[in-house]
N, C-alpha and C positions, 0 to 999 in steps of 0.2 A: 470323498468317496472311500479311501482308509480308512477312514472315523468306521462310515457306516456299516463296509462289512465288517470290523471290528467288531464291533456293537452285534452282528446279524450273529458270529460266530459264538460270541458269549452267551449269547442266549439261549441260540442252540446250546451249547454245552450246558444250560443249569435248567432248561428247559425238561430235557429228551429224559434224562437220569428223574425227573421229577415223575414223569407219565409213566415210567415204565414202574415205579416203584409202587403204583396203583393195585396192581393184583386185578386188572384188568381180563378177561380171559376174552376175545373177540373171536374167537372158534367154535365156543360152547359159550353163548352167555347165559344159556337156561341153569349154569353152573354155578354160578355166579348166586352168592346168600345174603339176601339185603336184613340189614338187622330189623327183627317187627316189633314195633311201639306195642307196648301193652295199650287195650282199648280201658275207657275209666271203668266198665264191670269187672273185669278182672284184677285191675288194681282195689275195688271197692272188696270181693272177696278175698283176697289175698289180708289188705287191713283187717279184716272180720274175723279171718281165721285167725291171725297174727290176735289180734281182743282177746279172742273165743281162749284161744292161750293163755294169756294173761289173765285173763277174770276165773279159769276153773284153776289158775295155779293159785291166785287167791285167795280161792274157794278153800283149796284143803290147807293151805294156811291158817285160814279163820278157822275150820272144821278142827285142826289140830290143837287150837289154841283153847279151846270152850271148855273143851272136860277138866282142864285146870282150874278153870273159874268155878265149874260147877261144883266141884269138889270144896272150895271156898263156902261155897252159899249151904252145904250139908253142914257148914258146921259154923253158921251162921253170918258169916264174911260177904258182900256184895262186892265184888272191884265196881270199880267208879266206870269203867268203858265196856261192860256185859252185856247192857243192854243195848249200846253199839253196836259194837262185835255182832251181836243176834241180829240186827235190822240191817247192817252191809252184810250178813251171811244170806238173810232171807232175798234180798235184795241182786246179789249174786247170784244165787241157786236160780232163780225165774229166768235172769237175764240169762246165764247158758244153758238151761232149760230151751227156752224158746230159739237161742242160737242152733243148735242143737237138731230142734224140730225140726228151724228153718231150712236148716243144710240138708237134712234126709227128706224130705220133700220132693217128688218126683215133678 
């Protein structure tokens, strides 16, 4: 009978401190802000945009890089990855082209 209100008391004690440490509010629980899951479209444009970033930062990468080649090729010099360069640049430019549209699209 010791044992068990022992036992009733401990409980209580690590119990009571554990509930109230909730942020519970039972007066107002319209107050109360439950955290909201992003739904997958909003996480699908969020990645898009996060791309859209990455592909036009790229872009003017590549864009920056070209007039040094070209100037190569005026005086007769081809680098070996130009006409790389030009086909991930063409290739870039479309895809945030069309990223682009897609987003200003009502």
């Amino acid at each position: 009978m010791r044992f068990t209100r022992l036992l009733c008391l401990l409980a209580g004690v690590l119990v009571v401190p554990a509930l109230r440490s909730q942020n519970v509010n039972p007066m107002h629980p319209e107050e109360i802000q439950v955290q909201k899951h992003t739904s997958p479209e909003d996480m699908r444009e969020r990645l898009a945009n996060v791309q859209l970033q990455k592909d036009a930062k790229d872009l003017a990468e590549l864009c920056a890089s070209v007039p040094g080649d070209m100037d190569g090729v005026k005086q007769g010099l081809l680098s070996k990855d130009l006409l790389e360069k030009l086909k991930r640049l063409e290739k870039l430019s479309k895809h945030v082209r069309e990223q682009v549209t897609r987003a200003s699209a009502p």
